[in-house]
C-alpha positions, -999 to +999 in steps of 0.1 A: -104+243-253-132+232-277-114+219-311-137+236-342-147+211-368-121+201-392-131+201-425-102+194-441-067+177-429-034+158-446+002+163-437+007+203-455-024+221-441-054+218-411-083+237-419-111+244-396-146+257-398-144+284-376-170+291-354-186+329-344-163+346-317-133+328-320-100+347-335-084+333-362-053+349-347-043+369-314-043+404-314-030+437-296-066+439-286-074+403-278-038+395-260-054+369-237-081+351-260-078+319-270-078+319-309-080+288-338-042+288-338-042+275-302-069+250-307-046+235-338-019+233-315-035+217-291-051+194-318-020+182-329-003+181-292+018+207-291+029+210-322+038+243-334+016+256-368+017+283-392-014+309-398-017+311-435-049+341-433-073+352-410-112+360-408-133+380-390-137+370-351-175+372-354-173+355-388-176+321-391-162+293-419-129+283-441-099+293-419-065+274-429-034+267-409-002+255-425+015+227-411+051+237-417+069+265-433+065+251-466+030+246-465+026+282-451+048+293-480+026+281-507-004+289-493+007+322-484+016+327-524-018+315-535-033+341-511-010+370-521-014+364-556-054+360-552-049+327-571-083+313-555-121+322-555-137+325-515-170+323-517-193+337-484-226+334-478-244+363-459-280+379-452-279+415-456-306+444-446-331+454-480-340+436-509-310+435-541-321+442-571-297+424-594-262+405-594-235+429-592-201+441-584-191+464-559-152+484-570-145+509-540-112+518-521-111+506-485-090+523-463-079+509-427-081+535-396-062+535-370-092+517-347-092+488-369-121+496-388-123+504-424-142+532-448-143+537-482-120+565-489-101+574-522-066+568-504-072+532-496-066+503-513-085+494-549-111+466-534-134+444-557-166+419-543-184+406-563-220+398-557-247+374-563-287+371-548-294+336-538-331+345-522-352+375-514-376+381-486-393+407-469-367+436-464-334+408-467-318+394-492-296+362-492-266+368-513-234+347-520-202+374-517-169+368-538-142+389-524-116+394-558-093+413-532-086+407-496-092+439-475-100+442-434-133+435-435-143+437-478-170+427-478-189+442-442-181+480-455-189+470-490-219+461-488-228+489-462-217+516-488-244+500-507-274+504-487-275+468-476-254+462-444-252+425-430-287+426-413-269+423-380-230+441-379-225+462-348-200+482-366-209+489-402-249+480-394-273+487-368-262+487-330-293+470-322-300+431-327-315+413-352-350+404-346-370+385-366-405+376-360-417+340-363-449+328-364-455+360-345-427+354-321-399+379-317-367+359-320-332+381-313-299+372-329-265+387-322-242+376-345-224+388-375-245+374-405-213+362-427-201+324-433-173+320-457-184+290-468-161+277-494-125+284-509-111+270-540-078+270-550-051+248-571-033+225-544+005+218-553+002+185-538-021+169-565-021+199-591-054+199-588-086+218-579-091+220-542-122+227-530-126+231-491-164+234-478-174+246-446-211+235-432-234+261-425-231+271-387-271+266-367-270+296-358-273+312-391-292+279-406-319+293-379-323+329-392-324+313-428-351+288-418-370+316-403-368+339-435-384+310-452-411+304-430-422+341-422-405+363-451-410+354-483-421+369-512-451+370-530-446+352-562-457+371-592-490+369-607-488+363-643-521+373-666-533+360-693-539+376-724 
């Protein structure tokens, strides 16, 4: 199978950037799909490795696999204890007004998906606009707790889905028009693009960084081209 990019690798941890439509891990659902945990293995040539988290299937970015039990141990702790910062990038549906924070319980059904309901679990994601166009908004995410999909139903409760989730979103594709083109995408508009955490091997600040996929560099480049905002006219007095 196709071995993602490897953004980071030593002798404790592998960590890939995970492309769209791959598991991190396999599934009651998915019992026969090939997921990043196999790719390591075969990576490595057979040796067995250790899943330390998971994202998303149909997100994309950071996803780290412990080398040994050790490894898995400590990285498992820093992940329980929420002794990191994971920063996403994502294009969501409306224009944000303002920086903000989002504090609502998630609860998990039994299909897998997740609402906001006062019996589920306290859930905090923090929120920041990086550009806004015509009806989207580029925002950098900042989970503070790790819930089944956080940040998808969080943002959703707000009135600004991912501008394309199948689940918590629209059914229908994203389309975007360019230079009076229609141009359809299918694929979940989230990249956790960076994780930062205190590695016991150097006792130091850790920061892995996982490029931007194309896919979603596309529907960027076309909200620049054919989105943007008027800028403000300013008058003088």
């Amino acid at each position: 199978m196709d071995i993602p990019e490897i953004v980071f690798e030593d002798e404790q941890l592998l960590v890939f950037n995970k492309p769209s439509g791959l598991l991190s891990i396999r599934d009651d659902r998915h019992p026969w799909e090939k997921t990043a945990i196999d790719a390591a293995i075969e990576y490595l040539d057979g040796k067995q490795v250790l899943p330390v988290h998971r994202i998303d299937k149909d997100t994309s970015g950071i996803l780290i696999i412990a080398k040994h039990a050790n490894a898995e141990r400590k990285m498992s702790e820093i992940f329980y204890d929420q002794h990191l910062r994971k920063l996403y990038t994502t294009i969501v549906r409306g224009e944000v007004k303002r920086d903000n924070k989002i504090s609502l319980p998630v609860l998990k059904t039994r299909s897998g998906k997740v609402k906001i309901d006062k019996e589920g679990r306290p859930s905090l994601t923090l929120y920041r606009i990086k550009k806004k166009y015509k009806g989207f908004t580029l925002l950098e995410a900042e989970p503070k707790t790790g819930r089944t999909h956080q940040i998808r139903i969080h943002l959703a409760s707000i009135g600004h889905p991912l501008a394309y989730d199948r689940v918590y979103g629209a059914r229908s594709a994203l389309v975007l028009e360019d230079g009076g083109v229609p141009k359809t995408f299918k694929r979940l508009t989230l990249h956790a693009g960076e994780l930062i955490f205190t590695y016991w091997k150097t006792g130091k600040s850790l920061s892995l960084k996982a490029p931007m996929p194309a896919d979603l560099t596309e529907i960027i480049d076309i909200l620049d081209r054919n989105y943007e905002l008027p800028k403000p006219v300013h008058h003088k007095k």
